[in-house]
VOGU-3710 file (C-alpha; in Angstrom, 3 decimals, decimal comma):
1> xxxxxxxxxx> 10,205/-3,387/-13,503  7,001/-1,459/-14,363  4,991/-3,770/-12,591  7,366/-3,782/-9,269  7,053/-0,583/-9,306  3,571/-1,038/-9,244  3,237/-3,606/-6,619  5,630/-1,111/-4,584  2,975/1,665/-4,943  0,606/-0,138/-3,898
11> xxxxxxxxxx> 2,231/-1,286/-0,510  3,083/2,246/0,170  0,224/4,181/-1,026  -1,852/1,752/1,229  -0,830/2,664/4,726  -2,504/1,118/7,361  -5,732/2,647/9,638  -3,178/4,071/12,164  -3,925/1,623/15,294  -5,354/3,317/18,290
21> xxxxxxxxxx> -2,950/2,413/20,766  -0,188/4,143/18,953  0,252/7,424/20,464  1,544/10,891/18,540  5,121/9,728/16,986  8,281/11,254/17,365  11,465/10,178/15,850  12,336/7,776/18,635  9,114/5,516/17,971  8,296/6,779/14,669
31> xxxxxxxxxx> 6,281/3,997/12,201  8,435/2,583/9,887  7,399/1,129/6,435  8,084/-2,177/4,507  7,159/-2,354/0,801  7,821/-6,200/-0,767  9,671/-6,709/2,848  12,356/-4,046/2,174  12,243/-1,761/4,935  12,724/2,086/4,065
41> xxxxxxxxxx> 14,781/4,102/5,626  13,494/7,806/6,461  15,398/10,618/7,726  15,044/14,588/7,679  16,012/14,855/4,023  12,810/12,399/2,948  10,740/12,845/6,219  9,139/10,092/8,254  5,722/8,730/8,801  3,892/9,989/11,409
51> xxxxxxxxxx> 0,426/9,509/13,514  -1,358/12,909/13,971  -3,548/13,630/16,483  -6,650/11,768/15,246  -4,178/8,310/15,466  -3,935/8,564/11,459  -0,747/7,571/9,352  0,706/10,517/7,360  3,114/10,629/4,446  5,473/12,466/3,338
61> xxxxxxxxxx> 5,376/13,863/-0,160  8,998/13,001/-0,924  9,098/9,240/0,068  5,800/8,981/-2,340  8,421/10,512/-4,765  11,544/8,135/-3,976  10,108/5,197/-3,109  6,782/4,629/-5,642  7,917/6,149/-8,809  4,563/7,848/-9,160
71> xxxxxxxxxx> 4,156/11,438/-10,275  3,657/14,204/-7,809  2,836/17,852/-8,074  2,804/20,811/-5,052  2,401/23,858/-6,258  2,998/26,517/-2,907  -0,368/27,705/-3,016  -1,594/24,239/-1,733  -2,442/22,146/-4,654  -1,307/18,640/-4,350
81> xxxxxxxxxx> -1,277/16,190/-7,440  -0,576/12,690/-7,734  -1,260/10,051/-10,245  0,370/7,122/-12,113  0,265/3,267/-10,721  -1,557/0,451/-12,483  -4,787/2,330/-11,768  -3,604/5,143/-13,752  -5,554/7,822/-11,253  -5,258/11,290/-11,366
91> xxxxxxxxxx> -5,786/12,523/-7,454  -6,065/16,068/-6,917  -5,767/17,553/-3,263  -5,283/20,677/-1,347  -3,732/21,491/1,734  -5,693/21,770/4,673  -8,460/20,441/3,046  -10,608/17,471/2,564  -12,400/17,735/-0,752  -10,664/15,592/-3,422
101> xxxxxxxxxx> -10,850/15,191/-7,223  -9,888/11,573/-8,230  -10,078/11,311/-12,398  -12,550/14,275/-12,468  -14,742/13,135/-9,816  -15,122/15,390/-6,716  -15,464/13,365/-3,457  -13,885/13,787/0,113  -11,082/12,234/2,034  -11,532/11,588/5,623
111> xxxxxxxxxx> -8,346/13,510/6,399  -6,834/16,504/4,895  -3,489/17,112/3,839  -0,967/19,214/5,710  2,262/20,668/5,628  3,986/20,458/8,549  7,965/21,966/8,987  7,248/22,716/5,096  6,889/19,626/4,209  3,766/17,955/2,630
121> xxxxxxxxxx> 2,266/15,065/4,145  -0,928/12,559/2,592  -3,331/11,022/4,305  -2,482/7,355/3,968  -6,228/6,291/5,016  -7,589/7,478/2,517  -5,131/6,645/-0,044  -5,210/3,033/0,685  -8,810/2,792/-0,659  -7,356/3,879/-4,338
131> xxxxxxxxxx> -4,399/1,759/-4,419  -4,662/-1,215/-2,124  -5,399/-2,756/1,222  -3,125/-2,982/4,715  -2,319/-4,327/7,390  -0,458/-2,917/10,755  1,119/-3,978/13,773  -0,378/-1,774/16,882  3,148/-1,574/17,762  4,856/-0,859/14,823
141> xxxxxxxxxx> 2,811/0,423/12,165  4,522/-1,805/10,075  3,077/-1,439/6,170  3,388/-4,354/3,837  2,550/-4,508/-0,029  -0,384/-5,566/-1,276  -0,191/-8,192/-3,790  -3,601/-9,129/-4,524  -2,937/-12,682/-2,557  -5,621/-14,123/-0,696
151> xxxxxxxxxx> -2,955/-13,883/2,006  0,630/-12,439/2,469  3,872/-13,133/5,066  6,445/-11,555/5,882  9,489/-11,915/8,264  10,167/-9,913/11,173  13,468/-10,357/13,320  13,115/-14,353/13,994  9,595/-14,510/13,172  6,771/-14,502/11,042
161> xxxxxxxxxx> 3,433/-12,391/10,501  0,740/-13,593/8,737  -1,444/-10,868/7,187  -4,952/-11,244/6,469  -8,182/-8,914/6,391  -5,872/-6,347/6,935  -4,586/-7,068/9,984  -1,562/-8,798/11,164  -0,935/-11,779/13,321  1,783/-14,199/14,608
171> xxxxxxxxxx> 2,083/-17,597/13,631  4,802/-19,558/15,979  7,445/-21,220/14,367  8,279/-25,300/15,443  10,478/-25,430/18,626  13,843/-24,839/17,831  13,568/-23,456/14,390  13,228/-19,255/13,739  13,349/-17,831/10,272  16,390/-16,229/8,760
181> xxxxxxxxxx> 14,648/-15,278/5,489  11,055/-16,210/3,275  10,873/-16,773/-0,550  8,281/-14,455/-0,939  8,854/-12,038/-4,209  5,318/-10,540/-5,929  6,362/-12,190/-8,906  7,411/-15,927/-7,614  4,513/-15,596/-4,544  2,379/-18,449/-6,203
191> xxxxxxxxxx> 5,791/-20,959/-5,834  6,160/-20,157/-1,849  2,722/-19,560/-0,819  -0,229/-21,460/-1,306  -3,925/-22,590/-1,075  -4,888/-25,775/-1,546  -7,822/-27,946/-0,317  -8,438/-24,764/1,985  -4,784/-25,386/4,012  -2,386/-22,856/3,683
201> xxxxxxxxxx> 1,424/-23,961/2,907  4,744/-22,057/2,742  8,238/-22,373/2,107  11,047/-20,415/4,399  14,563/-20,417/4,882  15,285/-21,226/8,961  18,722/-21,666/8,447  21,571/-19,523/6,874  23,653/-22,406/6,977  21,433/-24,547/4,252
211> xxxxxxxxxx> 22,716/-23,272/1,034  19,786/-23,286/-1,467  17,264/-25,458/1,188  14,039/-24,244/2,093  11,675/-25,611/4,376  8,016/-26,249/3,743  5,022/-25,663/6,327  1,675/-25,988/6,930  -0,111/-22,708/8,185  -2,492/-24,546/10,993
221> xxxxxxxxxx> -3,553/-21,119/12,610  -1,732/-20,245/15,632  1,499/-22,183/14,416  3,321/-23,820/11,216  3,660/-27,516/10,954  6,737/-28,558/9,342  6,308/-30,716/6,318  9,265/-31,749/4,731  12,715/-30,157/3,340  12,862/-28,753/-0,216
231> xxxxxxxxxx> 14,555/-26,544/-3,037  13,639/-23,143/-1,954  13,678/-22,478/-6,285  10,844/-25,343/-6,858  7,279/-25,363/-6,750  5,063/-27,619/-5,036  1,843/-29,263/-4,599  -0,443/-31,664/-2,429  -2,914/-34,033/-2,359  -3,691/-35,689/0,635
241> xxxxxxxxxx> -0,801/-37,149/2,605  1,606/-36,435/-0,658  3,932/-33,825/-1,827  5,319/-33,185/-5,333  8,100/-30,976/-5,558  11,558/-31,128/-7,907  15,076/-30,503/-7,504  14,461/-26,966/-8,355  16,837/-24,678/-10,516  19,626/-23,899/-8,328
251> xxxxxxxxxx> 21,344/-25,232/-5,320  24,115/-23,377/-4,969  27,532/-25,494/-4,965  25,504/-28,593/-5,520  23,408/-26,919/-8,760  25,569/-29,047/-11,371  23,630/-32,268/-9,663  20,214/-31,057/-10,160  18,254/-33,549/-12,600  16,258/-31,645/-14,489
261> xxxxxxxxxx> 13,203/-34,448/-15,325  13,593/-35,723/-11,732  9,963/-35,064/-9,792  10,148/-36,004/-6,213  7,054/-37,465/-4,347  7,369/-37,760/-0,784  4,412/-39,328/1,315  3,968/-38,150/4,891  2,944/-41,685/6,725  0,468/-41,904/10,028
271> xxxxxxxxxx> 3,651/-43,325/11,999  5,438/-40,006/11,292  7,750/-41,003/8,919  8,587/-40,164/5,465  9,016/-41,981/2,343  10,210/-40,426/-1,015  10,566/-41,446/-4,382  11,921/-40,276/-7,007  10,147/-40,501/-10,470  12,329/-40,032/-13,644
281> xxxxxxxxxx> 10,435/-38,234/-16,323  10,744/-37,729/-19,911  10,694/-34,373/-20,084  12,375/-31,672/-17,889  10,039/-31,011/-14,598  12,654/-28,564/-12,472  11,322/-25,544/-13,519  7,150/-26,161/-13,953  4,497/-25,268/-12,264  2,934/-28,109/-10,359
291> xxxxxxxxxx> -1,386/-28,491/-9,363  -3,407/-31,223/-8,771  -5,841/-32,506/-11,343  -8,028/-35,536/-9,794  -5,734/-36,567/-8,278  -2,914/-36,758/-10,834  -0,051/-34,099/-10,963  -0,942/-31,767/-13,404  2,708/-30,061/-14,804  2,938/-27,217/-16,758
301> xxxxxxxxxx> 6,204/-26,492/-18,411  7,525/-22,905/-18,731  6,307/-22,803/-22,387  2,837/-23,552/-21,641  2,763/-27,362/-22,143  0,617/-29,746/-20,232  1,774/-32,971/-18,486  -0,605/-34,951/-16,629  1,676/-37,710/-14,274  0,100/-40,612/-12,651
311> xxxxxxxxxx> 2,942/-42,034/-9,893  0,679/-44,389/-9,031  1,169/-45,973/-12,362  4,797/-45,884/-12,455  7,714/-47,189/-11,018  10,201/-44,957/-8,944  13,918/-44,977/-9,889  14,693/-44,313/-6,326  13,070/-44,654/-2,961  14,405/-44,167/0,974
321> xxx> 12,493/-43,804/3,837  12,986/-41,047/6,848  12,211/-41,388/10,283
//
């Protein structure tokens, strides 16, 4: 929980660079915020984002208070005070003013604090340097989490954004398919989002309607490249024109058929079909973490244990082909 909490901070406290084609907000177009793809609501009693006249994000005191669990401080004569987060920083501010004392150290934020209809409001700017980076959407001011990922996605109405060097952009699903909801949790991220060889891959529900299915993709820039089918609980890996993945931990109605030692390969042929096969091992595989070691599945069971597996020494138990 403490290190949610955290990651939640961090998504918050780093608000984007307001964009420069966002004009002054009211409450009709006012930014909203995502932290770990929650949205938050705002209203009077919390207050709500806004861009000032310089085109930079402000935020209210109180959502720092319900929303990141840190620990705030306004005294009436201006002092502002807010510390906590894995950092464990002690930021000093005062109202109307830029010079700032972070752990002792004085320095100087770009923007001042304000209160506005007596209510505080923090430069998010400037915060985002202490506690993490950003990205935005020039129409939305959308801001995501930060969790230390060399990249991040997140869903938006039937789509998907991918965010890098804090910025934002769209990546195009496959004709026909539009995504209903992405396995991405700070905690699970290395499962559902991945580099390897220097291609990106993800999992995503498209469907409501497949109970406990995910689908895997290919990140190929501009659009995703659909792979193959999968347990949205299972890891996965790939070498070449192969992917290992399991039959995961749950499946909803169909979890009571999952074989725990079962590790499915399935091989992605020029033709564009699909073959897979279905290796049983000797010790359970569902719920491991799964890399590629020269060329050899490298397994690592949830107590630590290493497996090295060499399919191409073994013989499948089962085997169907796909068009």
């Amino acid at each position: 929980m403490k290190k949610l909490r955290w990651l939640a901070a961090a998504g918050l406290m780093a608000l984007a660079f307001a964009a420069p084609q966002v004009a002054q907000a009211d409450d009709s177009c006012a930014p909203y915020l995502a932290i770990n793809e929650r949205y938050i609501d705002m209203d009077d009693s919390t207050g709500r984002v806004y861009i000032n006249e310089d085109n930079r994000a402000m935020i209210p005191l109180r959502l720092v208070n319900n929303e990141l669990g840190m620990e705030t401080q306004w005294r009436p004569y201006g002092t502002v005070t807010v510390s906590g987060g894995a950092s464990d920083k002690k930021v000093e501010m005062t109202i109307g003013h830029k010079d700032v004392t972070i752990d002792g150290k004085e320095t100087t934020f770009g923007t001042a604090p304000v209160l506005k209809n007596n209510r505080v409001y923090l430069p998010a700017r400037d915060l985002m340097q202490l506690y993490g980076v950003v990205a935005w959407d020039y129409d939305r001011v959308v801001i995501f989490t930060d969790t230390k990922d060399p990249y991040y996605y997140v869903t938006y109405d039937k789509g998907l954004w991918r965010i890098t060097d804090d910025k934002i952009d769209t990546v195009a699903l496959p004709e026909g398919m539009e995504v209903t909801r992405f396995y991405h949790k700070p905690d699970t991220v290395s499962r559902h989002a991945k580099v390897i060889d220097g291609k990106r891959y993800l999992t995503i529900y498209y469907d409501q309607n497949l109970s406990g299915v995910a689908q895997l993709f290919r990140d190929d820039g501009d659009h995703l490249t659909h792979l193959i089918r999968l347990c949205h609980t299972t890891d996965f890996t790939v070498d070449g024109n192969k992917i290992y993945h399991t039959m995961g931990t749950d499946a909803g109605s169909e979890t009571s058929f999952i074989k725990p030692n079962r590790l499915l390969v399935d091989t992605l042929n020029d033709d564009g079909s699909r073959t897979q096969r279905a290796y049983d091992l000797d010790f359970a595989v569902n719920d491991a973490s799964l890399s590629i070691q020269d060329h050899k599945l490298l397994v690592t069971t949830p107590d630590g244990s290493e497996h090295i597996v060499d399919v191409s020494t073994m013989t499948p138990d089962a085997e169907y082909n796909e068009e």
